[in-house]
N, C-alpha and C positions, 0 to 999 in steps of 0.2 A: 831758481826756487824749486824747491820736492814739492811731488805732490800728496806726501804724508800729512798728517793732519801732526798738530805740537803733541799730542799724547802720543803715537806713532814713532814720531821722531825722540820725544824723551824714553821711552823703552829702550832703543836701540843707547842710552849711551854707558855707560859702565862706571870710568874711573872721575875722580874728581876734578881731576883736568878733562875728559870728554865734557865734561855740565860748565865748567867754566869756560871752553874753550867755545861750545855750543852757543853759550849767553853772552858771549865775545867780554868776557870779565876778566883783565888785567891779573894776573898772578906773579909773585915771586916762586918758583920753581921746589925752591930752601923751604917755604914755609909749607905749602901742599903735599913735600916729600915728607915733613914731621905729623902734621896735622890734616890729612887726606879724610879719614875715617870721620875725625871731631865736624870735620868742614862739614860734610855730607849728611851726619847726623844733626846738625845745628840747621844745616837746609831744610832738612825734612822735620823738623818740631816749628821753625819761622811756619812753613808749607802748611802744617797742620793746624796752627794757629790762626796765621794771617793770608793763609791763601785764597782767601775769596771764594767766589761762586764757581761751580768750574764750569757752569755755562754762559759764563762770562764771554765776549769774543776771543779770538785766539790773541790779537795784538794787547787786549790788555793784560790776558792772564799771560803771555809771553813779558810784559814789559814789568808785572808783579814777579813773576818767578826772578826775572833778572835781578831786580832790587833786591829780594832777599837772598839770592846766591852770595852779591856780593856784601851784604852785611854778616852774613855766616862766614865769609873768608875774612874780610876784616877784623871779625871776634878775635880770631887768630894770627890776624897781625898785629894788632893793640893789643894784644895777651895771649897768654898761652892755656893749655889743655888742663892743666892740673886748677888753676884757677877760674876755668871759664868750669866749668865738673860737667861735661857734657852726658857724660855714662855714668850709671849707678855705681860703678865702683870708685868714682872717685867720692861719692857720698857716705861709705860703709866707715870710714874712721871718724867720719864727727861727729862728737860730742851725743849721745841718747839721754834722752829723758823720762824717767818712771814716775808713776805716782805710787807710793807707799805709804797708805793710811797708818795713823800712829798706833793704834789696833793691830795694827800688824809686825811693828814693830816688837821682837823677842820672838816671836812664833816660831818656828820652823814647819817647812814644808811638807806635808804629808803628800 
């Protein structure tokens, strides 16, 4: 066992296989190589959302962080990137909505 504290230890890790491999979370290799980026960003919005107290003890917020690691990699084995829209750019081509008062309708824009 380190004698780093779990914020100590999560600094030090990098890739998205360091965070799964750290939380001892089962991966396909195939899907982490496409989805590394979605996985880690979907970690960190669960993290921001549902991540509890962070003076929680370490075994709990260790056994929280684990659960939502591996719900953020599941996302992306029950589906993929373009459908899960984890980045604003998969948001920029749907569908905008305006309001245009009838009033304004013929005007043109000065």
């Amino acid at each position: 066992m380190s004698d780093l504290t779990l914020d100590e230890e999560l600094e030090d890790l990098e890739s998205a296989e360091d965070f799964l491999d750290y939380f001892g979370v089962d991966y396909d290799q195939k899907v982490v190589h496409v989805n590394r980026l979605h996985i880690l960003q979907r970690y960190h919005n669960y993290l921001k959302r549902e991540g509890g107290d962070p003076n929680d003890p370490e075994e709990v917020r260790r056994e929280r962080y684990t659960g939502l690691l591996t719900r953020a990699y599941r996302d992306f084995v029950e589906s993929d990137a373009l459908t899960e829209k984890v980045f604003k750019v998969f948001h920029m081509h749907e569908p905008q909505t305006a309001f245009i008062s009838l009033d304004q309708i013929g005007k043109q824009a000065s």
